[in-house]
Biopython code that builds the backbone (N, CA, C, O; Angstrom):
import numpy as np
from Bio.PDB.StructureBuilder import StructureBuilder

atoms = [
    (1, "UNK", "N", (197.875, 26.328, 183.474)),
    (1, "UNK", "CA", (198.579, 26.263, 184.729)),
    (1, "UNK", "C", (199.117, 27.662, 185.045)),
    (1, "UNK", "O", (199.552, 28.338, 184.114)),
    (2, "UNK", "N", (199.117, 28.160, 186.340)),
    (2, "UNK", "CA", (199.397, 29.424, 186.666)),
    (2, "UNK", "C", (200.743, 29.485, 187.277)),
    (2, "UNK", "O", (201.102, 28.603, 188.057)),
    (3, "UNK", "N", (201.443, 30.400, 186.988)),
    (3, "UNK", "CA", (202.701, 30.706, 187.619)),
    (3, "UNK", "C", (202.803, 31.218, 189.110)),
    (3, "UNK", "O", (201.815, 31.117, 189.837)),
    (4, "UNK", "N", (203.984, 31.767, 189.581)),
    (4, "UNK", "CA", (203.514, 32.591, 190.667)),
    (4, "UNK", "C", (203.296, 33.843, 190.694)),
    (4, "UNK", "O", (202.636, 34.416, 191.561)),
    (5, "UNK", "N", (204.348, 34.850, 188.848)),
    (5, "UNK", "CA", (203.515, 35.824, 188.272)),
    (5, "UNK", "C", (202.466, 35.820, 188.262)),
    (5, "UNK", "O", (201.787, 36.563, 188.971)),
    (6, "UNK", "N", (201.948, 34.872, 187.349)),
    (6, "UNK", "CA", (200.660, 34.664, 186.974)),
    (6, "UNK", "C", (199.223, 35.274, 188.341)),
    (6, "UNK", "O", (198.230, 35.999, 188.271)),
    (7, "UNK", "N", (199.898, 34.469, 189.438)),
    (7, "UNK", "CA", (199.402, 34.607, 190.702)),
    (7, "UNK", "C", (199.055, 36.203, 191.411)),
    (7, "UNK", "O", (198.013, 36.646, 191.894)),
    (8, "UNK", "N", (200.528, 36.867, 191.218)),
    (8, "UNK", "CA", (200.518, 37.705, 191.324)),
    (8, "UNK", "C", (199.853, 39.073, 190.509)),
    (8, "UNK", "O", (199.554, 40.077, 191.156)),
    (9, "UNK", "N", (199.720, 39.023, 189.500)),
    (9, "UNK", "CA", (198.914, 39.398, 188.530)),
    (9, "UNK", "C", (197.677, 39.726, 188.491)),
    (9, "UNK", "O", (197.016, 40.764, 188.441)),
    (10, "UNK", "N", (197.460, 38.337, 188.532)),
    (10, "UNK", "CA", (195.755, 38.234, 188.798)),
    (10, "UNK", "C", (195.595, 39.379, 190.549)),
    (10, "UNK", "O", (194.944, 40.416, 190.675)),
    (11, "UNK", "N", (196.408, 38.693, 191.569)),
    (11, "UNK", "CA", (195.684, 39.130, 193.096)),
    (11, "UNK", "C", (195.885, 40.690, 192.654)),
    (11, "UNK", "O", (194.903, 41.169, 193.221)),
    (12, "UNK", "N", (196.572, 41.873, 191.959)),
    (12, "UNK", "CA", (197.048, 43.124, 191.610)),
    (12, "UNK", "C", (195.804, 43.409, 191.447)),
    (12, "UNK", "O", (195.317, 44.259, 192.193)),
    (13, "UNK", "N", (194.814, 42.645, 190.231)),
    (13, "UNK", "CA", (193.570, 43.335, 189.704)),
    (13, "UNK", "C", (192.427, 43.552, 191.194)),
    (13, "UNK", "O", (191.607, 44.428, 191.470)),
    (14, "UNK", "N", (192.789, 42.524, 191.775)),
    (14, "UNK", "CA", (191.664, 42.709, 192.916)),
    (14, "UNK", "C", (191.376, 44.291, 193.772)),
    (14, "UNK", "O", (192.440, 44.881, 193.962)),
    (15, "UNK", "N", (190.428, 44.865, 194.175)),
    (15, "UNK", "CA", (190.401, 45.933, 195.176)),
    (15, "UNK", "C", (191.917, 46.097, 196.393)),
    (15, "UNK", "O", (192.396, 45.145, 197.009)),
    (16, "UNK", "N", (192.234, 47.024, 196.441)),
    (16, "UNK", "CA", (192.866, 47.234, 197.473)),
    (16, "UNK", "C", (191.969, 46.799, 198.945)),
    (16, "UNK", "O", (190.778, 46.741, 199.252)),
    (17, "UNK", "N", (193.100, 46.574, 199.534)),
    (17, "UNK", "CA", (192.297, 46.316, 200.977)),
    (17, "UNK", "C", (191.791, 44.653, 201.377)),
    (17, "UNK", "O", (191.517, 44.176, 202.478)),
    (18, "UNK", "N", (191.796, 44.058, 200.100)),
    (18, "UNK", "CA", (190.970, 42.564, 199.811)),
    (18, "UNK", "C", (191.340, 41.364, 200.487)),
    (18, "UNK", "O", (192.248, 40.688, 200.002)),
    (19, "UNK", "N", (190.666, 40.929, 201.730)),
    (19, "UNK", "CA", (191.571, 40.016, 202.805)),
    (19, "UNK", "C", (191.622, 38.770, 201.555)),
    (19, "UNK", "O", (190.864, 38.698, 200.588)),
    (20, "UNK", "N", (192.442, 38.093, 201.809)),
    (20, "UNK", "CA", (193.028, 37.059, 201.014)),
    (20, "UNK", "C", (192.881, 35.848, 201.689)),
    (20, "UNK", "O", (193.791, 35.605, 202.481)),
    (21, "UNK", "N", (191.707, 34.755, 201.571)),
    (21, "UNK", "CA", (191.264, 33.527, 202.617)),
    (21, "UNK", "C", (191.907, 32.020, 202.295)),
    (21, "UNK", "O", (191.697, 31.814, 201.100)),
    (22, "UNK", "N", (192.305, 31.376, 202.633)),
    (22, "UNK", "CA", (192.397, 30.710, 202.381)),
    (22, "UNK", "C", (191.540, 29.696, 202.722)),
    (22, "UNK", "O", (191.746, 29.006, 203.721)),
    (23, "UNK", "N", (190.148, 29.454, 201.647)),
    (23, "UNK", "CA", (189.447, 28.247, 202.234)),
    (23, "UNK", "C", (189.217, 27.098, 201.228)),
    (23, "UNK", "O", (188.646, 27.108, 200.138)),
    (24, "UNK", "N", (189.851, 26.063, 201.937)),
    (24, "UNK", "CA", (190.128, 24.777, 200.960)),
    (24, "UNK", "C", (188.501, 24.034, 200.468)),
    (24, "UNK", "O", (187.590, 23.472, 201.076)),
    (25, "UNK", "N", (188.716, 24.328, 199.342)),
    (25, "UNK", "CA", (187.168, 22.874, 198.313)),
    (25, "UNK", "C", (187.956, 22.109, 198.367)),
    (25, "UNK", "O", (189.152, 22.222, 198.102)),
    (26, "UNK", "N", (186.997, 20.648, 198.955)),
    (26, "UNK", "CA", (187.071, 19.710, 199.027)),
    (26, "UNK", "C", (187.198, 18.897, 197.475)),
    (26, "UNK", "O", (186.331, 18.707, 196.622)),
    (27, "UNK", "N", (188.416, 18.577, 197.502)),
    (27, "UNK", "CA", (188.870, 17.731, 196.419)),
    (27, "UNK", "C", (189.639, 16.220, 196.335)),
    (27, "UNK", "O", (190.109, 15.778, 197.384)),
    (28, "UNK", "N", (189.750, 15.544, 195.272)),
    (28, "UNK", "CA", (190.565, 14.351, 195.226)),
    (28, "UNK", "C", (191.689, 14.219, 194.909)),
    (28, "UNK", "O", (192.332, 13.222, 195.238)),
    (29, "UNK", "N", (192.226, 15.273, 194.140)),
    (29, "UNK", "CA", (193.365, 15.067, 193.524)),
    (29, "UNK", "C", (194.048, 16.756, 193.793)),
    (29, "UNK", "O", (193.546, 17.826, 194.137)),
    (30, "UNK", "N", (195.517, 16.277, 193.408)),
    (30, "UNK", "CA", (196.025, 17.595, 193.738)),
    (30, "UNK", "C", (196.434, 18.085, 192.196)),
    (30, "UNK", "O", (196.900, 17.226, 191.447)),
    (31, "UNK", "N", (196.314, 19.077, 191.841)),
    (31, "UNK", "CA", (196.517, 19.562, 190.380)),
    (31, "UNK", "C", (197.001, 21.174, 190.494)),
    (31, "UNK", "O", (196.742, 21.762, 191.544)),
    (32, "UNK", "N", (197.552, 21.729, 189.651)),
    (32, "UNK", "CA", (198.077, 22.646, 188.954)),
    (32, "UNK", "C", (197.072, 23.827, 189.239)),
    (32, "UNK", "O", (196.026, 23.846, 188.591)),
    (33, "UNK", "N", (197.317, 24.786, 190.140)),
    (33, "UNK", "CA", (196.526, 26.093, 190.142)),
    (33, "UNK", "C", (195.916, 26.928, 188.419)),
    (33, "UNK", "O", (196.604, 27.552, 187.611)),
    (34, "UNK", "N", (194.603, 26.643, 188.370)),
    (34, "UNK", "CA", (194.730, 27.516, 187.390)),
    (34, "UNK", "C", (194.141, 29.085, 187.571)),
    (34, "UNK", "O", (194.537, 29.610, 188.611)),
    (35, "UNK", "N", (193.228, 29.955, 186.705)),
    (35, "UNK", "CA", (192.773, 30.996, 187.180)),
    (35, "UNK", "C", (191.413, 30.709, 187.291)),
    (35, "UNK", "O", (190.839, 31.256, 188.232)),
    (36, "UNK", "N", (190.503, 29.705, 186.280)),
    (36, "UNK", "CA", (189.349, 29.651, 187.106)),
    (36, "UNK", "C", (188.668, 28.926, 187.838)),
    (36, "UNK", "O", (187.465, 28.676, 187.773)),
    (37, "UNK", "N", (189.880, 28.375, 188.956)),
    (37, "UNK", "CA", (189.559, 27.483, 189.766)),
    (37, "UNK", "C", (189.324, 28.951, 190.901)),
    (37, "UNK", "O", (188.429, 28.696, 191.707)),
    (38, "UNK", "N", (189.719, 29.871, 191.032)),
    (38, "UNK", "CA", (189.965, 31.174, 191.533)),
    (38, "UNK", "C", (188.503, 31.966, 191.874)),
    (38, "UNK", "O", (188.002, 32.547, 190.910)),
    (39, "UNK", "N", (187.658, 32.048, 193.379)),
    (39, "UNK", "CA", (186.493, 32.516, 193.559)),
    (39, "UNK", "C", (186.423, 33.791, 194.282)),
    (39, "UNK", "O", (186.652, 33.895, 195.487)),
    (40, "UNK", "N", (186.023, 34.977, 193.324)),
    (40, "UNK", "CA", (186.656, 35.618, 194.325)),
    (40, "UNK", "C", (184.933, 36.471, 194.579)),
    (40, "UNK", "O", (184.308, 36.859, 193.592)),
    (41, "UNK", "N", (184.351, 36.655, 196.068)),
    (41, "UNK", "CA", (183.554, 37.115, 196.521)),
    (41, "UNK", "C", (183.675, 38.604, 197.202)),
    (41, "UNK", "O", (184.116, 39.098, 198.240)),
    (42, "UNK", "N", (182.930, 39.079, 195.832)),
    (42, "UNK", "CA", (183.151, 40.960, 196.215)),
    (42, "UNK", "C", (182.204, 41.338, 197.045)),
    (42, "UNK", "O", (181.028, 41.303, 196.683)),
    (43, "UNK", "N", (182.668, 41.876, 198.636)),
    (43, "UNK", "CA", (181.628, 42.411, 199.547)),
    (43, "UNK", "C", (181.113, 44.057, 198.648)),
    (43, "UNK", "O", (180.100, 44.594, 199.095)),
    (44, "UNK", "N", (181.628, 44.551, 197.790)),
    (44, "UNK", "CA", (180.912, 45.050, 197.024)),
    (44, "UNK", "C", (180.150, 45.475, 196.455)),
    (44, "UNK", "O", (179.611, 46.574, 196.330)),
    (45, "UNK", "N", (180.050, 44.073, 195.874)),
    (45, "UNK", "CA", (179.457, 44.109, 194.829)),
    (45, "UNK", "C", (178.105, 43.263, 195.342)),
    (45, "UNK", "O", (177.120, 43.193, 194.606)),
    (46, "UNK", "N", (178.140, 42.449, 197.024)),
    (46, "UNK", "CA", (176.853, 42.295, 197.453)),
    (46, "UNK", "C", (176.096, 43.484, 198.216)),
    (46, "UNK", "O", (174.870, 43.381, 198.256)),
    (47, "UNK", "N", (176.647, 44.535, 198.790)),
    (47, "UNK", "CA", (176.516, 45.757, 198.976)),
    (47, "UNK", "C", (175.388, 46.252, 198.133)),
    (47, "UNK", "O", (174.212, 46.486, 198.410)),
    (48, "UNK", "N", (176.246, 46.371, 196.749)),
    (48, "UNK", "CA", (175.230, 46.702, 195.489)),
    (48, "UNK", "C", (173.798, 46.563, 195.381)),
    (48, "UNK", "O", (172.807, 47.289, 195.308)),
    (49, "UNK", "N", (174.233, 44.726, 195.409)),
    (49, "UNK", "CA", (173.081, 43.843, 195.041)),
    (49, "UNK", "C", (171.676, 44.236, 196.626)),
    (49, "UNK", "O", (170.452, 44.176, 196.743)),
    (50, "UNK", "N", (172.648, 44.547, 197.358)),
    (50, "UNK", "CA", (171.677, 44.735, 198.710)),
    (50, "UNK", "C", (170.743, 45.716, 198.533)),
    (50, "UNK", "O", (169.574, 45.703, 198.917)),
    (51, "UNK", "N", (171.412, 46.696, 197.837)),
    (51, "UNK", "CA", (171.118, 48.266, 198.151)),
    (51, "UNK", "C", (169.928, 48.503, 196.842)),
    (51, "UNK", "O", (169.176, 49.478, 196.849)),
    (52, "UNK", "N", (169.903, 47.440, 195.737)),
    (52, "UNK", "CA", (169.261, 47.779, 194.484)),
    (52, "UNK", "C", (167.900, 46.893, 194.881)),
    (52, "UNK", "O", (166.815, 46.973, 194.306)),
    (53, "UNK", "N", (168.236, 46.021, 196.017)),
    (53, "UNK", "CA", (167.089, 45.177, 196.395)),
    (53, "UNK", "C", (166.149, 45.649, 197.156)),
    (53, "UNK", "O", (164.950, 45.426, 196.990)),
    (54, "UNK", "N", (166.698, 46.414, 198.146)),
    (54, "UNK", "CA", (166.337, 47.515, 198.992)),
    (54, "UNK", "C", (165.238, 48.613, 197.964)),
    (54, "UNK", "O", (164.240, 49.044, 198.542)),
    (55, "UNK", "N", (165.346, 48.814, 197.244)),
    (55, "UNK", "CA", (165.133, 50.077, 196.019)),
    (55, "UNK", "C", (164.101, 49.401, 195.551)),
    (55, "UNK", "O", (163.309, 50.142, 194.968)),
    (56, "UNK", "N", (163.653, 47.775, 195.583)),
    (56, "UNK", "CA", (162.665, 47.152, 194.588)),
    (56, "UNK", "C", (163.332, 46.932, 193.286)),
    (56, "UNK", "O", (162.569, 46.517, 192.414)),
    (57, "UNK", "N", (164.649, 47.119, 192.910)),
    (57, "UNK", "CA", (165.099, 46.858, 191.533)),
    (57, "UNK", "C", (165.969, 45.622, 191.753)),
    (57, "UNK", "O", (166.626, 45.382, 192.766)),
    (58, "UNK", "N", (165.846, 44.643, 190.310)),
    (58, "UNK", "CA", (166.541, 43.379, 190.428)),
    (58, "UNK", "C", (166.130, 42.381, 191.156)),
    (58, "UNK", "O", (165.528, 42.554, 192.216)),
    (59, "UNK", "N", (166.578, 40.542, 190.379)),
    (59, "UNK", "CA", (166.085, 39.661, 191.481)),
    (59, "UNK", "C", (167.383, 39.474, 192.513)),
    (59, "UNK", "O", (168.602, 39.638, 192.458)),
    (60, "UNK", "N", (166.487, 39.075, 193.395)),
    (60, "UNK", "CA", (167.666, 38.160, 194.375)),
    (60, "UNK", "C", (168.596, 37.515, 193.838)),
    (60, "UNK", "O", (168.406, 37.243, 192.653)),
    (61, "UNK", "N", (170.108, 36.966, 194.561)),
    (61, "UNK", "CA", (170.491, 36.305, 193.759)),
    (61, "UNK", "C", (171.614, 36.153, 195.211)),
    (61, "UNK", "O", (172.139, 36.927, 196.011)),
    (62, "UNK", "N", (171.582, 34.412, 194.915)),
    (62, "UNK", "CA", (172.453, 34.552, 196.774)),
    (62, "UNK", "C", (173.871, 34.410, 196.605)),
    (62, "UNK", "O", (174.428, 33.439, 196.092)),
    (63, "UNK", "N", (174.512, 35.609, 197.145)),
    (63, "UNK", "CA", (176.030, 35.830, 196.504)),
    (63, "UNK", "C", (176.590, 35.481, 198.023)),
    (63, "UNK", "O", (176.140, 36.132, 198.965)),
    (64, "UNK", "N", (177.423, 34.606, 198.215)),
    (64, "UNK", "CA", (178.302, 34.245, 199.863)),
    (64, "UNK", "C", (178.841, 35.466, 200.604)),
    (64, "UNK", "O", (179.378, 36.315, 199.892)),
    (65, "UNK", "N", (178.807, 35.609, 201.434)),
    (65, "UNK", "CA", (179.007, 36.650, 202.292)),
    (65, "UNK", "C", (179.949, 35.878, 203.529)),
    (65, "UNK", "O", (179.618, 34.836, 204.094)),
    (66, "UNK", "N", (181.460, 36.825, 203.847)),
    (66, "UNK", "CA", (182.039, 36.315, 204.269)),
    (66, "UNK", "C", (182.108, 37.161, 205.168)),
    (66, "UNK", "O", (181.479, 38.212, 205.046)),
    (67, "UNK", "N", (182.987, 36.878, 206.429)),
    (67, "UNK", "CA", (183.097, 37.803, 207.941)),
    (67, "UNK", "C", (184.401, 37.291, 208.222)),
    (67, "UNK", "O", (184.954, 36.293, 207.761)),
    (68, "UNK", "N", (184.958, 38.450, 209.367)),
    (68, "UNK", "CA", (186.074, 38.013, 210.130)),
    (68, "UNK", "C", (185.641, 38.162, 211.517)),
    (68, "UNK", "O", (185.490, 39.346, 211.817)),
    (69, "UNK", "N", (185.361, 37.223, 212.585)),
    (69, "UNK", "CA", (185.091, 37.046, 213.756)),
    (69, "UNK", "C", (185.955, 35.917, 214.689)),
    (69, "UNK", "O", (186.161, 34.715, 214.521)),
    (70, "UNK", "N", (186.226, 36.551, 215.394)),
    (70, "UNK", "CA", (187.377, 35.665, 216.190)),
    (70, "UNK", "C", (188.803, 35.512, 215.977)),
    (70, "UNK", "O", (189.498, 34.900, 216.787)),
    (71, "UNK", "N", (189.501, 36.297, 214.409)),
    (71, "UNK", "CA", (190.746, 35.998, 213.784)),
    (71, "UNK", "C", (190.038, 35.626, 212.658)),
    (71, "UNK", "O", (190.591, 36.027, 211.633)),
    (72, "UNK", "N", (188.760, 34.851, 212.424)),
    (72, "UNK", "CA", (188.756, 33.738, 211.635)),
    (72, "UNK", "C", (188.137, 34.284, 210.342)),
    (72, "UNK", "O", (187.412, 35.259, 210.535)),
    (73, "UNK", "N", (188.251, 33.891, 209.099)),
    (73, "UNK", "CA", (187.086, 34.423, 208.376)),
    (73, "UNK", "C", (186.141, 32.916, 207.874)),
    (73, "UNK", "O", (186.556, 31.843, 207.436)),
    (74, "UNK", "N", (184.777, 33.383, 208.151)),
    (74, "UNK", "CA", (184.071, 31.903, 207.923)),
    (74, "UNK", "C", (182.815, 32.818, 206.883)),
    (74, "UNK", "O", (182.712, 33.954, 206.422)),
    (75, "UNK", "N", (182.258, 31.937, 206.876)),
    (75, "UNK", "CA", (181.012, 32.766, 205.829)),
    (75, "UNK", "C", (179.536, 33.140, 206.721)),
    (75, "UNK", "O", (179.043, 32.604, 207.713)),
    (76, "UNK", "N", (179.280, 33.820, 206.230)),
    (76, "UNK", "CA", (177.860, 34.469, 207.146)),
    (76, "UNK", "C", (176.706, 34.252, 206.888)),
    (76, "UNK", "O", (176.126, 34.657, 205.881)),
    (77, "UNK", "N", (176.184, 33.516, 207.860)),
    (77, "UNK", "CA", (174.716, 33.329, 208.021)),
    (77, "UNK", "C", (173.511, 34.193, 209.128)),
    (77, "UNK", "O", (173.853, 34.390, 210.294)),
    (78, "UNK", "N", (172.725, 34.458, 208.852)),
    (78, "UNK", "CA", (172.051, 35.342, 209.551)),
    (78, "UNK", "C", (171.332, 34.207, 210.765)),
    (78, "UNK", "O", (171.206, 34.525, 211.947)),
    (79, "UNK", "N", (171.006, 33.168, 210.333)),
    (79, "UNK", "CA", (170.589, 32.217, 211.155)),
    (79, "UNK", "C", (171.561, 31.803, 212.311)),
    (79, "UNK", "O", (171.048, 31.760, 213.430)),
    (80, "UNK", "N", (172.488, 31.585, 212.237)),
    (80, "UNK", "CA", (173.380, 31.495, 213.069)),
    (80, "UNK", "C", (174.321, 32.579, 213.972)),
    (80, "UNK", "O", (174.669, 32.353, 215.131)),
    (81, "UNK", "N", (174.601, 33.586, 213.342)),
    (81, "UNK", "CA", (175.339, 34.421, 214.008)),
    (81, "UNK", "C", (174.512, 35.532, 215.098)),
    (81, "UNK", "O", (173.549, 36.218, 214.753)),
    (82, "UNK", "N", (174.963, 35.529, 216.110)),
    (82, "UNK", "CA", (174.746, 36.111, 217.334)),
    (82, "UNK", "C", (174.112, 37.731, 216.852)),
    (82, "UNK", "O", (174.637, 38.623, 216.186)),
    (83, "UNK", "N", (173.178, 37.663, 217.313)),
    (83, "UNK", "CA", (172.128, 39.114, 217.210)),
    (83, "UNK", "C", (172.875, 40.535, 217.815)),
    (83, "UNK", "O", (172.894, 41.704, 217.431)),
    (84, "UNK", "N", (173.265, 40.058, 218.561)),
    (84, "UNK", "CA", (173.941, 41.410, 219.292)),
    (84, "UNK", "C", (175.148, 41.464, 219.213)),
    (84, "UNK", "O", (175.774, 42.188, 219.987)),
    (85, "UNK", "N", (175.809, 40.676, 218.208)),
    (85, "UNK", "CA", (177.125, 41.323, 217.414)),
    (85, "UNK", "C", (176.828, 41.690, 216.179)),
    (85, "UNK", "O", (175.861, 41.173, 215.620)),
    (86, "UNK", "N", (177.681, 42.733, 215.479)),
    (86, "UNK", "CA", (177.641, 43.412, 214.201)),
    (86, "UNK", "C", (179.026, 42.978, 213.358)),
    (86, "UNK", "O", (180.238, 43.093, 213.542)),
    (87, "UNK", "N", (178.082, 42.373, 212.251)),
    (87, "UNK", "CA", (179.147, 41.217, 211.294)),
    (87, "UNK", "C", (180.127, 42.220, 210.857)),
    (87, "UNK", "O", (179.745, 43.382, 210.992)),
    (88, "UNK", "N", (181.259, 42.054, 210.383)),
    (88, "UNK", "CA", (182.795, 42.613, 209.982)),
    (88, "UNK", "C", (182.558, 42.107, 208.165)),
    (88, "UNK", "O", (183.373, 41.217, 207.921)),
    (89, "UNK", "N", (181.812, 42.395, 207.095)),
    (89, "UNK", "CA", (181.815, 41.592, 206.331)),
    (89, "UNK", "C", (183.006, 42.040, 205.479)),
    (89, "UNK", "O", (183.238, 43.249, 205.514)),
    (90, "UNK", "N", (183.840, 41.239, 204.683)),
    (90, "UNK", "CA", (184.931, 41.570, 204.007)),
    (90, "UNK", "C", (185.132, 40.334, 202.473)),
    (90, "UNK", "O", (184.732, 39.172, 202.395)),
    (91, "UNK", "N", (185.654, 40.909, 201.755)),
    (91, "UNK", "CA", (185.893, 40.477, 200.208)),
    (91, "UNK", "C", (187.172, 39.382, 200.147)),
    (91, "UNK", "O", (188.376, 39.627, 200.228)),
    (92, "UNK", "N", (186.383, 37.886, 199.948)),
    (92, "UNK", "CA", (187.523, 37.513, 200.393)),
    (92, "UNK", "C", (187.894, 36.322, 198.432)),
    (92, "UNK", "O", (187.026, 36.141, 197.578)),
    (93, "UNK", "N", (189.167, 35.868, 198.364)),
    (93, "UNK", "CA", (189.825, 35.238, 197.113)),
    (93, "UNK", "C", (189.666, 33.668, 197.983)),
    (93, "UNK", "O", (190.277, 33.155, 198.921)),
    (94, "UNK", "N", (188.900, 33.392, 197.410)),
    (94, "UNK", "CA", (189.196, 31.430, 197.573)),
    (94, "UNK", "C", (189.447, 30.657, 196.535)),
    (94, "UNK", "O", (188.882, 30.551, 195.447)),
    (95, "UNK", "N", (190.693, 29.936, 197.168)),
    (95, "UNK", "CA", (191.330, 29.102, 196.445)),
    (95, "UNK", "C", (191.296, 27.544, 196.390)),
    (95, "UNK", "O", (191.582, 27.021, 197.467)),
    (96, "UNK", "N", (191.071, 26.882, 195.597)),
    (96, "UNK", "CA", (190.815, 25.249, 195.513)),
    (96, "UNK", "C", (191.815, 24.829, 196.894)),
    (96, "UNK", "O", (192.712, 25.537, 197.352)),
    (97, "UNK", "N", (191.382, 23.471, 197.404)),
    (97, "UNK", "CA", (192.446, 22.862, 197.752)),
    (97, "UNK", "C", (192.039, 21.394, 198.307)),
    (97, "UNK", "O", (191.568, 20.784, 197.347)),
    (98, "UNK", "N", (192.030, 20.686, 199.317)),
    (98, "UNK", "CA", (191.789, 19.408, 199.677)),
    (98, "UNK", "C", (191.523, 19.326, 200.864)),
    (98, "UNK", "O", (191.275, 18.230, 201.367)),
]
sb = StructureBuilder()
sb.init_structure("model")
sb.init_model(0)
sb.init_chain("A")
sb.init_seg("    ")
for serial, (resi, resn, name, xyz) in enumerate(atoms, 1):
    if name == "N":
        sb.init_residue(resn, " ", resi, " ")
    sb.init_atom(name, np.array(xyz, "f"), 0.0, 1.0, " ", f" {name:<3s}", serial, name[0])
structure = sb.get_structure()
């Protein structure tokens, strides 16, 4: 079970700059925050993965990609999102919830 140190702690290690999302998994019960209920998606570190794919090195590997459009941050799909806007992608911490 995590404290609100605990909480704090952990969000310290993250990148500076790191929008902080709140998007609730669908659950049944309400329980005790721990740390690896804790998802945290490094625009990063898909950057990386983009750029080594680009190069011919490494397999694919489909890491979530999140955006802020409208206020909102939702996750990014290329199928859906509008061609003639340019996605905002950003690193976001998701946390369990209901």
């Amino acid at each position: 079970m995590m404290t609100a140190e605990d909480l704090i702690v952990y969000l310290q290690k993250l990148p500076k700059g790191t929008i902080i999302g709140c998007v609730f998994l669908q659950c049944s019960d309400i329980c005790p925050l721990e740390e690896h209920m804790l998802e945290f998606f490094d625009k990063a570190k898909y950057d990386e993965q983009a750029s080594e794919i680009r190069r011919g090195r490494g397999p694919w590997v489909e890491i979530p990609q999140y955006i802020v459009r409208n206020g909102q941050i939702m996750e990014y799909s290329i199928h859906t999102f509008p061609p003639e806007e340019i996605p905002q992608f950003v690193s976001v911490l998701v946390f369990p919830g209901y």
